[in-house]
N, C-alpha and C positions, 0 to 999 in steps of 0.2 A: 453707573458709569455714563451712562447716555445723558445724565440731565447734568453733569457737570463736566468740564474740559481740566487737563492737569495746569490749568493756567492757576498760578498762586494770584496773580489780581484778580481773577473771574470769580477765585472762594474767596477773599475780603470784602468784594464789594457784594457779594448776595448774604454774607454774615450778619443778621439784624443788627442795628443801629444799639440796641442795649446789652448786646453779649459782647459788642466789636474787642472794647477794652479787656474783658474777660477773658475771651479768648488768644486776643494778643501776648496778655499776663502770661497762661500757660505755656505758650507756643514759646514765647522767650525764655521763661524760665527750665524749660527745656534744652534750649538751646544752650544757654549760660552755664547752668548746675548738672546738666545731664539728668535730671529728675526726667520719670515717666510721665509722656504727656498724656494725660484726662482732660475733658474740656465736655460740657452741656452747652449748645448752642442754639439757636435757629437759624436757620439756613433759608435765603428763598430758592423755591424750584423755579422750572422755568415755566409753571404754571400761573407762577409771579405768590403763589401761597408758601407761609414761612414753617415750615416742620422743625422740631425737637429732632438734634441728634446731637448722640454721644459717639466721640472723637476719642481714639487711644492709638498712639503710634510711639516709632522710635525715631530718628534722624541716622542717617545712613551719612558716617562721615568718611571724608579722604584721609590722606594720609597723615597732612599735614593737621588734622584735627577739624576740618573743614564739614560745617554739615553741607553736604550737596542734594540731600532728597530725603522725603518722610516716606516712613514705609506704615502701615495704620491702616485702622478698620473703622469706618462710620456705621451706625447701626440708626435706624430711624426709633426715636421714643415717643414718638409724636401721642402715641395712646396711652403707654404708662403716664406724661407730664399729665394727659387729661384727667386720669384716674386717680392719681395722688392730688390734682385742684379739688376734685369734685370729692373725695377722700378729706381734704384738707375745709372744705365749705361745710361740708356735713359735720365735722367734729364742733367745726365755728358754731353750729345752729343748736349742734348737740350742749355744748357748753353754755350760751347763750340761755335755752329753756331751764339748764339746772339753775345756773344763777337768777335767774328772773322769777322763775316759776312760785307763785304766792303757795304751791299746795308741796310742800313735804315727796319729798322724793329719796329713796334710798335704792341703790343699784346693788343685787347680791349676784357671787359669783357662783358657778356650777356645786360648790360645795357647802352653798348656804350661809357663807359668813358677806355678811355688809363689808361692798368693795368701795362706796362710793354716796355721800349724803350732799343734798344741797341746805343754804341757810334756812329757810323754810323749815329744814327736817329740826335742825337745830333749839331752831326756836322753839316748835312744835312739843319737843321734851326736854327744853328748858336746859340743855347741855353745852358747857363752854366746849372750846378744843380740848382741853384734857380729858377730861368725862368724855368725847367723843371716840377718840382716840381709845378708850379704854373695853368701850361700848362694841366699838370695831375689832377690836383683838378679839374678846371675848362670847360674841354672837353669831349664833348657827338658827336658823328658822328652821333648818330642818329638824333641832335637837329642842324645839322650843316650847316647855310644856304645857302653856297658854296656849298653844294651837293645837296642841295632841285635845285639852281639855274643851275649846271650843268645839271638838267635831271637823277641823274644817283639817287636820293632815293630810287626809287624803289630797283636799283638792291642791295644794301644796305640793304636794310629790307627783302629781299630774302636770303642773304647773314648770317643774324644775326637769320631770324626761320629755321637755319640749310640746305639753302641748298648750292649749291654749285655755287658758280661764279666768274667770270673773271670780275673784275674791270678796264675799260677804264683807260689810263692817265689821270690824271686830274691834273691842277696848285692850 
């Protein structure tokens, strides 16, 4: 309350330059449809720094149908938007390494079936999309009798209740 005044020009003109029309969007379509206003914005403080907040109100209208005032709750997200970029760069880089990565990669999930191969894996055993796809239904490492017969389950089942290990080569 302190770092904003209930002046409707004093929140347009500190509303960032690239939400301005976004936010106007809602705020009318509110007005117009009576739909609920939501809105993600930046806002500047009067620290002149610009923060993420989410906007939800209603218009408090007269008699005559007249909105005369919004009644609504600003919340600051300024850390979630951080969390969901830096969320959203990681998955970028995560995706990036599958697709690039010259060495065969295949991601399994808590129950041992392949959730997830890059091209590299593909190649590597010579399998179109169909055959991968088949491969993926049907594969469990933990059910896998090439690694019971290696010797190497245990470190497998070490591997999947979380902890950490170095897998031998194996054919």
């Amino acid at each position: 309350p302190e770092d904003l005044s209930d002046s409707l020009d004093e929140f347009w003109s500190r509303i960032h330059p690239d939400d301005y029309r976004s936010t106007q969007q809602a705020v009318n379509q509110h007005l117009e449809e009576r739909v609920p206003f939501h809105a993600d914005y930046r806002l500047q403080t009067k620290s002149k720094e610009f923060r993420w907040f989410h906007a939800r109100g209603n218009a408090i209208w007269n008699e005559p149908g007249r909105a005369i005032r919004m009644s609504g709750s600003m919340t600051d997200i300024t850390e979630r938007k951080q969390v969901v970029e830096e969320l959203r760069q990681s998955e970028e880089r995560f995706r990036s390494l599958m697709e690039r990565s010259p060495l065969a990669i295949e991601i399994l999930n808590p129950e041992g079936h392949i959730s997830q191969v890059n091209a590299a894996w593909l190649s590597l055993y010579g399998v179109n999309e169909e055959e991968t796809k088949e491969v993926l239904a049907q594969y469990n490492m933990l059910s896998d009798s090439q690694i019971v017969d290696q010797g190497i389950m245990p470190l497998v089942e070490r591997a999947f209740s979380g902890n950490h290990v170095i897998l031998p080569p194996f054919r």
